[in-house]
C-alpha positions as CSV (number, residue, x, y, z in Angstrom):
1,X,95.6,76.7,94.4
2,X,98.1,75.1,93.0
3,X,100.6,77.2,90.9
4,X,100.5,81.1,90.0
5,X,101.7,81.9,86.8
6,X,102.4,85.7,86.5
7,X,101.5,86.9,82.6
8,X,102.4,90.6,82.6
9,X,103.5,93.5,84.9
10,X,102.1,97.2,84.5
11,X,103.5,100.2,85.7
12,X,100.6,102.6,87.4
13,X,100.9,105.9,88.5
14,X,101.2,105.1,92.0
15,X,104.7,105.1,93.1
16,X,106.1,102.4,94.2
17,X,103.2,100.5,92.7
18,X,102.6,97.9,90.1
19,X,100.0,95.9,88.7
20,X,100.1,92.5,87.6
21,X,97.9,89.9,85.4
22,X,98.2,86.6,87.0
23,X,96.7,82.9,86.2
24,X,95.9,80.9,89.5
25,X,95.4,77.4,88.8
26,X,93.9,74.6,90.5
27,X,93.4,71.4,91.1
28,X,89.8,71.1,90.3
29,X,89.2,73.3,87.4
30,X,90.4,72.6,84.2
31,X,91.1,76.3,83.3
32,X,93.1,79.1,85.7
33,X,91.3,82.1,87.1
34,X,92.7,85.1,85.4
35,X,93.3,88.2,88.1
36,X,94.4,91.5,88.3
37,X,96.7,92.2,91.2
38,X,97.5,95.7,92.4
39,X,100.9,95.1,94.7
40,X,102.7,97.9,96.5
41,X,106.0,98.3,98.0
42,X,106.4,99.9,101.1
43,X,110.1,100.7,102.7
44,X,110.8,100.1,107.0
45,X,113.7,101.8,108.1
46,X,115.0,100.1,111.7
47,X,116.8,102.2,113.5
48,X,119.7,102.1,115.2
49,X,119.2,101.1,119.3
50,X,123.0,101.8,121.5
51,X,125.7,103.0,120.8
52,X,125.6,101.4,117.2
53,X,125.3,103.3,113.9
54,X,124.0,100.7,111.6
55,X,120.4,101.1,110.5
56,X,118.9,99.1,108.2
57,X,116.1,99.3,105.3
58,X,113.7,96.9,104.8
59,X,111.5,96.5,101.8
60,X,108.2,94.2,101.3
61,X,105.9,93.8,98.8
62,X,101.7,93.3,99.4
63,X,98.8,93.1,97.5
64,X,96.8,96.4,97.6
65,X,94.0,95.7,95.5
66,X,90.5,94.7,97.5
67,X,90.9,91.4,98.6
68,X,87.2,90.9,98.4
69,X,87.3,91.8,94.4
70,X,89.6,89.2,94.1
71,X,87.9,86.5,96.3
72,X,84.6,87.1,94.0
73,X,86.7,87.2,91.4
74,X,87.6,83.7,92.2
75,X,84.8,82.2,93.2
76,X,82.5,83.6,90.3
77,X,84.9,81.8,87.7
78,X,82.8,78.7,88.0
């Protein structure tokens, strides 16, 4: 792959959720593969080890959607 070009976000009713439309383009095909992501936030709280306070919240993003849809997805575009 070699550019992803994100063409519209979606709120779902998941919280924390959204879902996004997304070309994937590559070298070898002369049209992108048009996918539909489903990508989650989660939140890690690290806390505090000592004497210390201080805690701190981390936030990530992944892709919830079946990778497997997305693989077929892919490679049935052909």
């Amino acid at each position: 792959m070699t550019t992803v070009k994100v063409l519209k976000g979606m709120m779902v009713f998941e919280k924390d959720s959204i879902r996004v439309i997304c070309d994937l383009f590559y070298e070898d095909r002369q049209s992108p593969v048009r996918v539909n992501i489903k990508v989650k936030k989660e939140k890690m709280e690290h806390l505090p080890h000592g004497d210390t306070d201080y805690h701190d919240i981390s936030e990530y993003y992944y892709i919830d959607s079946s990778v497997w849809e997305i693989i077929n997805k892919i490679e049935n575009s052909r």
